[in-house]
C-alpha positions in Angstrom: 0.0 0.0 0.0 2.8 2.4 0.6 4.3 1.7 -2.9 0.8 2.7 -4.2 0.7 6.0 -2.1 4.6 6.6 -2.7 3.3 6.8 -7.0 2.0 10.3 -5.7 5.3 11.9 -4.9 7.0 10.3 -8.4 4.9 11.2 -11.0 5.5 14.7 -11.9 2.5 15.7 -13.4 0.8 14.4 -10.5 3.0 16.5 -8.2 2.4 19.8 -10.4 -1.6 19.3 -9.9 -0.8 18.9 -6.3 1.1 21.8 -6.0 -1.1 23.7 -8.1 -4.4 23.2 -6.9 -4.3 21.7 -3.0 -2.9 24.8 -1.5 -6.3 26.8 -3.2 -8.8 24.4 -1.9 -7.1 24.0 1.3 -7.7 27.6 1.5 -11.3 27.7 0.4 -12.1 25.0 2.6 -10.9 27.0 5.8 -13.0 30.3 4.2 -16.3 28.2 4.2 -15.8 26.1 7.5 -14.7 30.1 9.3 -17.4 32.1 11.3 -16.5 35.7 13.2 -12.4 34.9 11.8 -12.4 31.7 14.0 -11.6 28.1 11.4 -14.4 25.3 12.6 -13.8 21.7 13.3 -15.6 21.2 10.0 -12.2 21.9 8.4 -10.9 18.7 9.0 -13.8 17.0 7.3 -13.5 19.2 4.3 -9.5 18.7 4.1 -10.5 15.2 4.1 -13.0 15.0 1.5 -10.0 17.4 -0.8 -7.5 14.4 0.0 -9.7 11.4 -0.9 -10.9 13.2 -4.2 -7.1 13.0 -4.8 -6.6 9.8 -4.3 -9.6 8.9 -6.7 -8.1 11.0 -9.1 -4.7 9.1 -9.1 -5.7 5.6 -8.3 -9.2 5.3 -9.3 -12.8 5.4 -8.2 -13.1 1.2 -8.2 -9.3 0.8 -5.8 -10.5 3.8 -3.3 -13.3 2.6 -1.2 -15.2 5.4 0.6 -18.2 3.9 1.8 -16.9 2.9 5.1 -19.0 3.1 8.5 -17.9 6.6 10.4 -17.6 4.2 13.4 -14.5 2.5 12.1 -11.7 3.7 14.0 -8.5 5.4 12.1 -9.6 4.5 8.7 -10.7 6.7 6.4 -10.8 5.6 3.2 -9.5 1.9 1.4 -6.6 2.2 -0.8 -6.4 -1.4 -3.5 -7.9 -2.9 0.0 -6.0 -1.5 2.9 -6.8 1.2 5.4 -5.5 4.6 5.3 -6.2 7.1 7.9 -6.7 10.8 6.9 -5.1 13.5 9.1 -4.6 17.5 8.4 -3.1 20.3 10.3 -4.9 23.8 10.1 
């Protein structure tokens, strides 16, 4: 799994999008998730939702499994099968 996730960081167009575009919706997700200048918890969710889209991009929709139950601990999403937990810093 951590071959699959490493293809990310080597394939240059790839890095270019990321570079590009994540630092924009990062910053549009903390502009809707703030009320009175203060960033809500929401944030999290919504950095989340930016980083799965990603990986759906890369790996595609049929190896990244997002239907999982909210109750499952540390896992986030399925990458070809295995868990991945989701974590970003405001």
């Amino acid at each position: 799994m951590i071959s699959h996730l490493s293809e990310i960081f080597e394939d240059k167009e790839t890095i270019e999008k990321i570079q590009k575009r994540l630092p924009f919706l990062f910053q549009v997700a903390e502009l809707e998730s703030s009320r009175a200048g203060k960033v809500g918890m929401e944030v999290g969710s919504m950095g989340e939702k930016i980083l799965i889209a990603l990986l759906i991009y890369k790996f595609g929709k049929k190896n990244v499994e997002t239907k999982l139950p909210i109750t499952e601990p540390e896992m986030d999403v399925k990458l070809y099968g295995f868990p991945v937990s989701i974590k970003t810093i405001t």
